[in-house]
C-alpha positions in Angstrom: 93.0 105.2 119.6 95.3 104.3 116.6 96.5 101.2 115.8 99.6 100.8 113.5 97.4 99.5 111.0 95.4 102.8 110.9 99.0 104.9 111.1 99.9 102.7 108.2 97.1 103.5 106.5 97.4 107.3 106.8 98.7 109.7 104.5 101.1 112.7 106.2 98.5 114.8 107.2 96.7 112.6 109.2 93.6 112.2 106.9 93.1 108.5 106.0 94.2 106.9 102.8 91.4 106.6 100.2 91.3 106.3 96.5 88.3 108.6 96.5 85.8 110.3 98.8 82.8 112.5 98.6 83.1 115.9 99.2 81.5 117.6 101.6 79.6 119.7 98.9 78.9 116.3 96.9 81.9 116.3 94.4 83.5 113.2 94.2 87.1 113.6 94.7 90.4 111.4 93.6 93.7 112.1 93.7 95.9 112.4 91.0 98.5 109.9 92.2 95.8 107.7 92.4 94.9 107.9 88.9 98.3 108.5 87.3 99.3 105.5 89.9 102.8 106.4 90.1 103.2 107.5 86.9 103.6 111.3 85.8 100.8 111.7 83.1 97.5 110.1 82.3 94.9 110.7 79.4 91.7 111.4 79.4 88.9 110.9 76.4 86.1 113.4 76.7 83.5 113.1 73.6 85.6 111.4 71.3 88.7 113.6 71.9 91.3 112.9 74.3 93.6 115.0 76.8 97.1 114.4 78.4 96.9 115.4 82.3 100.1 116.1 83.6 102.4 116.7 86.7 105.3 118.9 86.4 108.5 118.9 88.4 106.9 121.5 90.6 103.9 119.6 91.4 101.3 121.3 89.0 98.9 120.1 87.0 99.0 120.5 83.3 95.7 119.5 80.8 96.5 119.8 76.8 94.4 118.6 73.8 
């Protein structure tokens, strides 16, 4: 049975609306809108360096040093 709260809380697909999940296979998984929180573009620091994630106009992601 769904409420409008759970509708609301839904994203298009049905699926609900969650930051992050666990994989089946034990991967953690977040989306990137969730990260880049309405923004294009976030960076990441891996072992002192850091990394520009990226969404194009086409919807792809795009990691540079």
């Amino acid at each position: 049975m769904n409420t409008s709260e759970e509708s609301s809380e839904s994203d298009q697909a049905g699926a609900p609306v969650n930051p992050s999940w666990q994989h089946p296979l034990g991967s953690k998984v977040i989306r990137f809108t969730d990260l880049a929180r309405c923004g294009q573009e976030i960076w990441i620091e891996h072992e002192g360096q850091l990394y520009r994630l990226r969404q194009t106009r086409h919807g792809k992601l795009v990691l540079t040093k």
